[in-house]
Biopython code that builds the backbone (N, CA, C, O; Angstrom):
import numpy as np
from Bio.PDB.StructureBuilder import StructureBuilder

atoms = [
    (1, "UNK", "N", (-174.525, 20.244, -4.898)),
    (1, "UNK", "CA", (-173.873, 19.292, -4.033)),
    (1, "UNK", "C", (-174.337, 17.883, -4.394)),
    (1, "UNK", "O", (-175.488, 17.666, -4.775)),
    (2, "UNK", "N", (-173.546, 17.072, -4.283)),
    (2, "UNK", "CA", (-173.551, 15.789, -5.077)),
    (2, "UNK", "C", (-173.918, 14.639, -3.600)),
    (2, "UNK", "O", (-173.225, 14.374, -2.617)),
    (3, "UNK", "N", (-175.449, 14.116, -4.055)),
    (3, "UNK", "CA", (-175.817, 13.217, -2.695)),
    (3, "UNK", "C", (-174.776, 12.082, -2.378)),
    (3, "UNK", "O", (-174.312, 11.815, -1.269)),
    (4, "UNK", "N", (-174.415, 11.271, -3.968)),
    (4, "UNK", "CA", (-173.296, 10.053, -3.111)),
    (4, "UNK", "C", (-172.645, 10.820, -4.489)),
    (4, "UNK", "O", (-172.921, 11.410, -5.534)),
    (5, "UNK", "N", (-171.298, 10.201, -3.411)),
    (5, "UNK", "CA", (-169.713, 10.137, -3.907)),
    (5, "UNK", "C", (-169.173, 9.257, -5.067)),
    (5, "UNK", "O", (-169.058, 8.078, -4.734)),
    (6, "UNK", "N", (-168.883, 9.481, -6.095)),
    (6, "UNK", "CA", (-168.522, 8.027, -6.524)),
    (6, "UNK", "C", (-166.753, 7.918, -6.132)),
    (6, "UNK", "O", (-165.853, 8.757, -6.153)),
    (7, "UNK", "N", (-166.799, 6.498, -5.791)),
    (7, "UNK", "CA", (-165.662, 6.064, -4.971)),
    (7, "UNK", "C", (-165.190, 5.817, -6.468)),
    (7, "UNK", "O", (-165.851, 5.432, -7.433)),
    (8, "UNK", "N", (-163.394, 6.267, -6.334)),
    (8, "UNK", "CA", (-162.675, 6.210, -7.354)),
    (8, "UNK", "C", (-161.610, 5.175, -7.091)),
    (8, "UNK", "O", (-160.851, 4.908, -8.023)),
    (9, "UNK", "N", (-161.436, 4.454, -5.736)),
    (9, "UNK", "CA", (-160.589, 3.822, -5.204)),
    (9, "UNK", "C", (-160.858, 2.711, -4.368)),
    (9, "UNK", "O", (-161.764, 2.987, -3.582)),
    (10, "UNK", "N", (-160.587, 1.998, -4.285)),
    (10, "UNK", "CA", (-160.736, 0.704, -3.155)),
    (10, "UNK", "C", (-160.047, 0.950, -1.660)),
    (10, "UNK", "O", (-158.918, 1.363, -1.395)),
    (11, "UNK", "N", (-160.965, 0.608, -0.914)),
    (11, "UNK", "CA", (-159.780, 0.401, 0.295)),
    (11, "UNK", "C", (-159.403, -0.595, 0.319)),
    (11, "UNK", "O", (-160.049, -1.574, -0.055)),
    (12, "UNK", "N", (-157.897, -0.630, 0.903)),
    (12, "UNK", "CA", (-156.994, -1.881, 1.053)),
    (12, "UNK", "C", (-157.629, -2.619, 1.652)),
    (12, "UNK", "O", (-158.577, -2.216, 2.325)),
    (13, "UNK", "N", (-157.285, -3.942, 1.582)),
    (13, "UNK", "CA", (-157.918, -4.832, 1.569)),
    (13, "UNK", "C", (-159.680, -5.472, 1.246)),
    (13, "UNK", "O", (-160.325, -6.313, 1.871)),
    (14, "UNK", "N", (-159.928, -4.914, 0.405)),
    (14, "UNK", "CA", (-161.184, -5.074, -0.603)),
    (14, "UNK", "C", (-160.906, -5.545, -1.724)),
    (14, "UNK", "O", (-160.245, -4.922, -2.554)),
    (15, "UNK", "N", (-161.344, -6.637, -1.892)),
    (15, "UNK", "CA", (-161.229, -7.699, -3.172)),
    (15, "UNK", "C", (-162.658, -7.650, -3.835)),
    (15, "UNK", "O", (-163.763, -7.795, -3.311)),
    (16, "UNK", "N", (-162.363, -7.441, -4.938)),
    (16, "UNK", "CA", (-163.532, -8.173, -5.709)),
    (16, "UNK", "C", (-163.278, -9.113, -7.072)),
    (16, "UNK", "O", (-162.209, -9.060, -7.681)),
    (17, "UNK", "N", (-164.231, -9.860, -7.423)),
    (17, "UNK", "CA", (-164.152, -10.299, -8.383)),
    (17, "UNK", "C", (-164.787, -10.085, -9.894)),
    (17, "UNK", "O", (-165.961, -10.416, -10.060)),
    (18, "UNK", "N", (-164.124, -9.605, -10.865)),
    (18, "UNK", "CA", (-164.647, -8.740, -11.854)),
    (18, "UNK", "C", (-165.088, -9.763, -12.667)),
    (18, "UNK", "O", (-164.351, -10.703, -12.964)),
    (19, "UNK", "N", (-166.528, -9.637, -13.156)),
    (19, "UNK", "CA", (-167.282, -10.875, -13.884)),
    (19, "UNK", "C", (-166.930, -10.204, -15.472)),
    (19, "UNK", "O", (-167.465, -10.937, -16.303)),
    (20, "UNK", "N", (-166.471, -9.476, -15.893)),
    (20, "UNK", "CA", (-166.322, -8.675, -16.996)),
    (20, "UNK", "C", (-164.661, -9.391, -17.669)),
    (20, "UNK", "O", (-164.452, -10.030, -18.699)),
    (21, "UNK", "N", (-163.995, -9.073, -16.898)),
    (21, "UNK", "CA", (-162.307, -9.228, -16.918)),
    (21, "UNK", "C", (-161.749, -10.639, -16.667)),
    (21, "UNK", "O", (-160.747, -11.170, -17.145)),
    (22, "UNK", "N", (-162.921, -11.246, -15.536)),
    (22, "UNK", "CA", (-162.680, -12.703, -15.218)),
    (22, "UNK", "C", (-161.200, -12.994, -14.324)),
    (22, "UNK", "O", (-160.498, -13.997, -14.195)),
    (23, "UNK", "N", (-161.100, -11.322, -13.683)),
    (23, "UNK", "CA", (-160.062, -11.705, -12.276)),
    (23, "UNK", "C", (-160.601, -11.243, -11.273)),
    (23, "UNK", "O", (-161.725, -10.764, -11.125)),
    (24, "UNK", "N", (-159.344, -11.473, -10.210)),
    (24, "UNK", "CA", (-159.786, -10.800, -8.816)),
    (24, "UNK", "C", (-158.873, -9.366, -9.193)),
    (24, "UNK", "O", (-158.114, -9.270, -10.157)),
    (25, "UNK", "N", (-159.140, -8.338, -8.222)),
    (25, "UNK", "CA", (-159.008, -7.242, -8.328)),
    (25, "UNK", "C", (-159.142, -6.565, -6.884)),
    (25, "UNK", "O", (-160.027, -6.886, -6.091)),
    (26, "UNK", "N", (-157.768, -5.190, -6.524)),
    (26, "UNK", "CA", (-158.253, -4.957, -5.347)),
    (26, "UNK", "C", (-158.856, -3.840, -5.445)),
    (26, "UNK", "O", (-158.612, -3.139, -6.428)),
    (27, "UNK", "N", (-159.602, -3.489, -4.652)),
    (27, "UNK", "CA", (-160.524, -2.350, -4.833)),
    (27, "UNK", "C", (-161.379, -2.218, -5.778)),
    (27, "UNK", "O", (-160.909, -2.437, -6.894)),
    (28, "UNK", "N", (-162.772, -1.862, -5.729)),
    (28, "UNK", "CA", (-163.607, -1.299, -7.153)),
    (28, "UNK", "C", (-162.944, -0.690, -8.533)),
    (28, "UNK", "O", (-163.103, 0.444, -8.986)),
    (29, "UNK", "N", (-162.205, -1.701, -9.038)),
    (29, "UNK", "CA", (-161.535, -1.255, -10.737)),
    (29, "UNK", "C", (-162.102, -0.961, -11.845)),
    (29, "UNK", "O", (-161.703, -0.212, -12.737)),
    (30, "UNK", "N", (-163.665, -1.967, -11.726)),
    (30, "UNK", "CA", (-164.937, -2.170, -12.645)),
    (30, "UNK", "C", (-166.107, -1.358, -11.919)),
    (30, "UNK", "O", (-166.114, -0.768, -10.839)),
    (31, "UNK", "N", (-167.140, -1.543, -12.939)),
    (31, "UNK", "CA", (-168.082, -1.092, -12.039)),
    (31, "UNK", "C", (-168.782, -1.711, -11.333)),
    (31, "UNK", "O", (-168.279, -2.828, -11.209)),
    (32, "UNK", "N", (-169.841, -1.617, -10.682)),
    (32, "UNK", "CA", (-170.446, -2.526, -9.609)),
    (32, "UNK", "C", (-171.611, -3.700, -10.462)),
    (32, "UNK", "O", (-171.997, -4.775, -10.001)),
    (33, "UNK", "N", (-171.827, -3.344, -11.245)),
    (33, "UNK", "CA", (-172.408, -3.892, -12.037)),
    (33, "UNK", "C", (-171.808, -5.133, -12.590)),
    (33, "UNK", "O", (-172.557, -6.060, -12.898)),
    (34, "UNK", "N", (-170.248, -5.255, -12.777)),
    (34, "UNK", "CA", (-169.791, -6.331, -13.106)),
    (34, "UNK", "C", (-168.873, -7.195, -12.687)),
    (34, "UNK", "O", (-168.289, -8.165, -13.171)),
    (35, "UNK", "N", (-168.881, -6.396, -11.279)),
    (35, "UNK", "CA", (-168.297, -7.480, -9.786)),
    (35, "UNK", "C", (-168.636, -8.141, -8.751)),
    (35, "UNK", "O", (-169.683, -7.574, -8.440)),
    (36, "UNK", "N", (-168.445, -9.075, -7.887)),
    (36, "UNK", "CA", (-168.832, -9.864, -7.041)),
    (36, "UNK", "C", (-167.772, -9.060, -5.970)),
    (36, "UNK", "O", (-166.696, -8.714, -6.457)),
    (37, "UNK", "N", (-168.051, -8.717, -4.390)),
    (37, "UNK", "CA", (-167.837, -8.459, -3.727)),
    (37, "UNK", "C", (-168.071, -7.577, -3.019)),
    (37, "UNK", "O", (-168.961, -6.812, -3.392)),
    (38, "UNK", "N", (-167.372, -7.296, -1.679)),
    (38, "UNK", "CA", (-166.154, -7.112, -1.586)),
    (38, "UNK", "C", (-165.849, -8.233, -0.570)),
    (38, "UNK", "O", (-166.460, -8.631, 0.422)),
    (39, "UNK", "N", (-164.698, -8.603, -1.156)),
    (39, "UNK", "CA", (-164.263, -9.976, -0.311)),
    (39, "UNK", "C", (-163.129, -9.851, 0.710)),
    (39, "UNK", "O", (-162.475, -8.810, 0.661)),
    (40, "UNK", "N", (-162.835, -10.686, 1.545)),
    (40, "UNK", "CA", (-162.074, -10.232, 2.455)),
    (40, "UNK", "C", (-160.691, -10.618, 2.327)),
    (40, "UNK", "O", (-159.810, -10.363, 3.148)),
    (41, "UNK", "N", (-160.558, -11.248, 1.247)),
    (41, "UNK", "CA", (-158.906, -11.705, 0.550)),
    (41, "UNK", "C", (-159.154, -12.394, -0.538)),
    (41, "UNK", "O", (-160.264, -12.898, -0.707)),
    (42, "UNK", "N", (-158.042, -12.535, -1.548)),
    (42, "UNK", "CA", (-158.186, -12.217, -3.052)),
    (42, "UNK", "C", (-158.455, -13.981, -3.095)),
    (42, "UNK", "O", (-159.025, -14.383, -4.110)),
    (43, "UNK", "N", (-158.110, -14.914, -2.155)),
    (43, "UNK", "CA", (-158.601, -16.219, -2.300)),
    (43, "UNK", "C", (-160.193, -16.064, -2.553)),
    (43, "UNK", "O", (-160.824, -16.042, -3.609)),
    (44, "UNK", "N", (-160.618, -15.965, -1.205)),
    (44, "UNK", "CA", (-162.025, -16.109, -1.428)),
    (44, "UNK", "C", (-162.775, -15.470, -2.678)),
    (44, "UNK", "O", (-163.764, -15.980, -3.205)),
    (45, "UNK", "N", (-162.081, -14.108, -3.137)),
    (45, "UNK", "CA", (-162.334, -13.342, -4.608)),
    (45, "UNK", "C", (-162.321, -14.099, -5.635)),
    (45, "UNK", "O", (-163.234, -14.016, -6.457)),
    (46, "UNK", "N", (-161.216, -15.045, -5.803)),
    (46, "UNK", "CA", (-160.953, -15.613, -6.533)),
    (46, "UNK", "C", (-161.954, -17.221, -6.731)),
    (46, "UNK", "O", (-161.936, -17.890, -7.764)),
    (47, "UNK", "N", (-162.520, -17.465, -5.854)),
    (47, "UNK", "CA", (-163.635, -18.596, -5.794)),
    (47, "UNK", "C", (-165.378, -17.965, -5.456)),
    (47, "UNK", "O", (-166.266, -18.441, -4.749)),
    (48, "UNK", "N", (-165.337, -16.697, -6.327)),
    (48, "UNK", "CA", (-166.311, -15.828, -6.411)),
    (48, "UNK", "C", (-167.416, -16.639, -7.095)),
    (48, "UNK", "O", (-168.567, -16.624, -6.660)),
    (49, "UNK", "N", (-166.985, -17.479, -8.368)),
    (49, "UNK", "CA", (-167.903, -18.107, -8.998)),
    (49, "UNK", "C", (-168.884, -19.328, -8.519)),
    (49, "UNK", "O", (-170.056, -19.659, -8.702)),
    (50, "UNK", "N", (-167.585, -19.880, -7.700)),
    (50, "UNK", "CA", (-168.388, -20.913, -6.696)),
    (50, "UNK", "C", (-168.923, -20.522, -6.240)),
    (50, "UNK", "O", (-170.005, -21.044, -6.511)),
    (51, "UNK", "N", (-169.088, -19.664, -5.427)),
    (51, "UNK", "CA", (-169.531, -19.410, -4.066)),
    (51, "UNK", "C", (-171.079, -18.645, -4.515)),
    (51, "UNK", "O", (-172.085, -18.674, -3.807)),
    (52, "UNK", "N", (-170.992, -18.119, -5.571)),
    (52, "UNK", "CA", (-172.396, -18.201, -6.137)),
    (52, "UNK", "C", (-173.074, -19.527, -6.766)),
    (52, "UNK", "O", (-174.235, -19.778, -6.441)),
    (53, "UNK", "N", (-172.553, -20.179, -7.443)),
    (53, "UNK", "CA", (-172.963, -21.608, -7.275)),
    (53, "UNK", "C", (-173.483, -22.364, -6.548)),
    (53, "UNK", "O", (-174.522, -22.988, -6.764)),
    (54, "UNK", "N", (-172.543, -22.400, -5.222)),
    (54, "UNK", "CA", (-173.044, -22.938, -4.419)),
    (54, "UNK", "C", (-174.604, -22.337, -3.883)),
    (54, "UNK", "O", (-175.563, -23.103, -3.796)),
    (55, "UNK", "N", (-174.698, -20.962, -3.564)),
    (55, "UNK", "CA", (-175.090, -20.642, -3.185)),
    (55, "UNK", "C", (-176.848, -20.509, -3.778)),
    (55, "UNK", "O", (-177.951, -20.524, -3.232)),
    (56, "UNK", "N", (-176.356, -20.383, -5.126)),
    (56, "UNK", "CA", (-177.469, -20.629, -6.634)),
    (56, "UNK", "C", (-178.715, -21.899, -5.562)),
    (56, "UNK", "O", (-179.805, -21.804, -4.999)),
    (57, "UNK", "N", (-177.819, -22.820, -5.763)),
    (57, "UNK", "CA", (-177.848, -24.124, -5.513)),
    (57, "UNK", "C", (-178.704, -24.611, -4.328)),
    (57, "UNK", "O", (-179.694, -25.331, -4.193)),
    (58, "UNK", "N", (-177.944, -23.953, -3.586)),
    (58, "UNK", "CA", (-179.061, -23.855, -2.047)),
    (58, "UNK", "C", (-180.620, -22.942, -2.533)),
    (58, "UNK", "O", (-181.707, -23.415, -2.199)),
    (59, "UNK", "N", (-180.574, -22.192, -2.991)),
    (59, "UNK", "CA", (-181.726, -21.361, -3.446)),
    (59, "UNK", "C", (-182.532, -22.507, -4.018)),
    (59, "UNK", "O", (-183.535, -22.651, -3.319)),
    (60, "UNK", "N", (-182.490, -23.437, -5.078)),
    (60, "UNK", "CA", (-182.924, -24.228, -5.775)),
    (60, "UNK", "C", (-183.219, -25.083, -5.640)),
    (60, "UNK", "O", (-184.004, -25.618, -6.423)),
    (61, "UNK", "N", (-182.688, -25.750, -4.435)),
    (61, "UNK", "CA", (-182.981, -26.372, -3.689)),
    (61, "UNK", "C", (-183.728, -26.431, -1.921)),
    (61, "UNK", "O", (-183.820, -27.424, -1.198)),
    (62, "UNK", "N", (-184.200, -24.909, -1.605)),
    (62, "UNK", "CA", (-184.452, -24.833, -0.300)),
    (62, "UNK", "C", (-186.210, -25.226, -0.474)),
    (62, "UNK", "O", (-186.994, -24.603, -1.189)),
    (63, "UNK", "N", (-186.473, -26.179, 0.213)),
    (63, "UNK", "CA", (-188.066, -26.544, -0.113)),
    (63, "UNK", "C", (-189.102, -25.211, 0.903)),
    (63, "UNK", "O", (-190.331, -25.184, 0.950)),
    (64, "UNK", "N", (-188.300, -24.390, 1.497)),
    (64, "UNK", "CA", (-189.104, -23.128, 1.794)),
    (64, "UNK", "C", (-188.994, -22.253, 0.817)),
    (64, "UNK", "O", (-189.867, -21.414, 0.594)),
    (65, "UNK", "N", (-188.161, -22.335, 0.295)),
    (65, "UNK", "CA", (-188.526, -21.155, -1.047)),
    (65, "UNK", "C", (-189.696, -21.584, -2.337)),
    (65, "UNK", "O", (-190.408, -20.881, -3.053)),
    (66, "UNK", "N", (-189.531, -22.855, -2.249)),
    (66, "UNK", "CA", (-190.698, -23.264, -3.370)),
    (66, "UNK", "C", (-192.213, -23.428, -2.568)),
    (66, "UNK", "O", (-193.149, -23.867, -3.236)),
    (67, "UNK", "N", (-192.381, -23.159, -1.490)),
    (67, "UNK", "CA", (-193.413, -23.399, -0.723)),
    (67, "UNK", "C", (-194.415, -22.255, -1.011)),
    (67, "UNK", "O", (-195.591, -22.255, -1.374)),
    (68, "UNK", "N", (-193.264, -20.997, -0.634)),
    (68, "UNK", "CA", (-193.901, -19.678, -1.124)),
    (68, "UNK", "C", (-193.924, -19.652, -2.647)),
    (68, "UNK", "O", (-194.970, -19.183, -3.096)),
    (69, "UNK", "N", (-193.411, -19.875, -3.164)),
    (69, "UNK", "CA", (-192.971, -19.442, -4.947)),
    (69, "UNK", "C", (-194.527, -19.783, -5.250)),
    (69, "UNK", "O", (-195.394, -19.035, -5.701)),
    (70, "UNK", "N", (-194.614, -21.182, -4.852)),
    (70, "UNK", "CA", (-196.108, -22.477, -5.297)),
    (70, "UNK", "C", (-197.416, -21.669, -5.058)),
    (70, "UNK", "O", (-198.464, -21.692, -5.703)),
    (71, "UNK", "N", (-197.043, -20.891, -3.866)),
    (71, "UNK", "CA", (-198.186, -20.403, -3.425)),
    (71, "UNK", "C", (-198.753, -19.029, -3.568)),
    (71, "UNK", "O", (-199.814, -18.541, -3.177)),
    (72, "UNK", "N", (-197.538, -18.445, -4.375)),
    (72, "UNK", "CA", (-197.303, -16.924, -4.738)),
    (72, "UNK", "C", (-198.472, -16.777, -5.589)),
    (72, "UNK", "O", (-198.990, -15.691, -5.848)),
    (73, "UNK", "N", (-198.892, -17.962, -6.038)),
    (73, "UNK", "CA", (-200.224, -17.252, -7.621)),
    (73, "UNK", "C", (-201.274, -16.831, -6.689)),
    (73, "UNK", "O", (-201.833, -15.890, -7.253)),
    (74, "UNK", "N", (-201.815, -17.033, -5.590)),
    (74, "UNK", "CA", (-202.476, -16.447, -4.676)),
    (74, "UNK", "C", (-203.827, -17.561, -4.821)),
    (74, "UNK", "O", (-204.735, -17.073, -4.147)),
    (75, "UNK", "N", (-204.101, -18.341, -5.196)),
    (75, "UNK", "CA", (-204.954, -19.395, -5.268)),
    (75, "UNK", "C", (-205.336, -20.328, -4.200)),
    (75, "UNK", "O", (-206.395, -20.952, -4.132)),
    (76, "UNK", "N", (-204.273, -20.353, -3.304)),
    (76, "UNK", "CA", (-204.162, -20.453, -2.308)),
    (76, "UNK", "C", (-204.113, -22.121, -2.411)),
    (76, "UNK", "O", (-204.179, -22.762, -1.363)),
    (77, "UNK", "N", (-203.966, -22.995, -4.030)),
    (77, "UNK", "CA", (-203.813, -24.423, -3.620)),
    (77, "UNK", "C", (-202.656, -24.700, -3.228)),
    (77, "UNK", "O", (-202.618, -25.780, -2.639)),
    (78, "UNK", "N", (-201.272, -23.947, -3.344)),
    (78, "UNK", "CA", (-200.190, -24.367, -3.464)),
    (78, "UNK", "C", (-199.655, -25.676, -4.290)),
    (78, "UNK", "O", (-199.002, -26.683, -4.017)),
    (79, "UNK", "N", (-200.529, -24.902, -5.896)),
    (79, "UNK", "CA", (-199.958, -25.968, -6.834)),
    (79, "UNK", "C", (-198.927, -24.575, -7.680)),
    (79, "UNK", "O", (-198.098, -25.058, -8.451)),
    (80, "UNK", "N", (-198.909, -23.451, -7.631)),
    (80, "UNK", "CA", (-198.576, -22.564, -8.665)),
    (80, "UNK", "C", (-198.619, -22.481, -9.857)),
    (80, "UNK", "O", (-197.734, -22.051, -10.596)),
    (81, "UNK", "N", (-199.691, -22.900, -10.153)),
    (81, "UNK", "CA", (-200.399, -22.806, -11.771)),
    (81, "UNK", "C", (-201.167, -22.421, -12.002)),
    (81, "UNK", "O", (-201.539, -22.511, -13.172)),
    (82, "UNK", "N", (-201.950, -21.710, -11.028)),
    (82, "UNK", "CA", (-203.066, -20.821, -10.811)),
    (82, "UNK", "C", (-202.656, -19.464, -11.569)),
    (82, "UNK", "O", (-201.533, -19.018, -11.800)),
    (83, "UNK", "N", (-204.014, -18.915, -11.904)),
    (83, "UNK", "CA", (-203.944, -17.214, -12.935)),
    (83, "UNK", "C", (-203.662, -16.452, -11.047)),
    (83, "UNK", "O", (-203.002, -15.419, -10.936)),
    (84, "UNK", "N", (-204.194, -17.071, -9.923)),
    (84, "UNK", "CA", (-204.291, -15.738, -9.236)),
    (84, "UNK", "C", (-205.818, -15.199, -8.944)),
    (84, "UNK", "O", (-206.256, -14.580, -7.974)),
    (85, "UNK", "N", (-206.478, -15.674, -10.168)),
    (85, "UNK", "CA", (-207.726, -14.938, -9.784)),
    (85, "UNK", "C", (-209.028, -15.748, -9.761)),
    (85, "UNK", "O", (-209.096, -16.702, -10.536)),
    (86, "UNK", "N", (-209.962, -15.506, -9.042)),
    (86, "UNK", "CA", (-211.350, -16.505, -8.700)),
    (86, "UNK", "C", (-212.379, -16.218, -9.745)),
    (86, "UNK", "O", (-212.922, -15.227, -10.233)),
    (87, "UNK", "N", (-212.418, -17.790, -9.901)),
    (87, "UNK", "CA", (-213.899, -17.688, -10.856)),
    (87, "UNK", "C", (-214.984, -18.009, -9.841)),
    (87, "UNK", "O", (-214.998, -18.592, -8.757)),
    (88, "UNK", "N", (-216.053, -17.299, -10.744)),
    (88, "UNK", "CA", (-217.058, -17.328, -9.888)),
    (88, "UNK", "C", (-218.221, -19.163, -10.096)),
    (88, "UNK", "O", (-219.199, -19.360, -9.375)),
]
sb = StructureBuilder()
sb.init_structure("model")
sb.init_model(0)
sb.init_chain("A")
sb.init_seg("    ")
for serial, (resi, resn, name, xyz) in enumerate(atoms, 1):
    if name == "N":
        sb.init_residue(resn, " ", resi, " ")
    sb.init_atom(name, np.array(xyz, "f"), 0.0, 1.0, " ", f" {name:<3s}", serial, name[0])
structure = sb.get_structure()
């Protein structure tokens, strides 16, 4: 018995945008691996690229994400150039 299904079909109204083919598309046509969605109409599918852009963008710009990133080496200066580890 097979744990997941693989879906051979889209339900109506499921858009995605195929990063492979470089259209919108209804239903899973590609694999998941090389689509953006599922969108809720073939507009918004179709401005798939933006909308990661934009979204890129905000990431790259959110000064809470670089707060942690800075501070991720565990050094605790929050410069992030630290190895991480204490000399004695």
């Amino acid at each position: 018995m097979a744990l997941f299904k693989k879906r051979t079909a889209g339900k109506p109204g499921e858009w995605y945008y195929c990063l492979e083919h470089k259209k919108v598309e209804e239903g899973p046509e590609c694999p998941a691996k090389n689509r953006f969605g599922p969108y809720a109409s073939p507009e918004e599918a179709a401005h798939a690229m933006e909308t990661a852009r934009e979204r890129n963008l905000e990431w790259d710009t959110d000064p809470r994400w670089h707060e942690r990133a800075a501070d991720a080496d565990g050094d605790g200066d929050g410069e992030g150039t630290g190895t991480g580890t204490a000399t004695p």
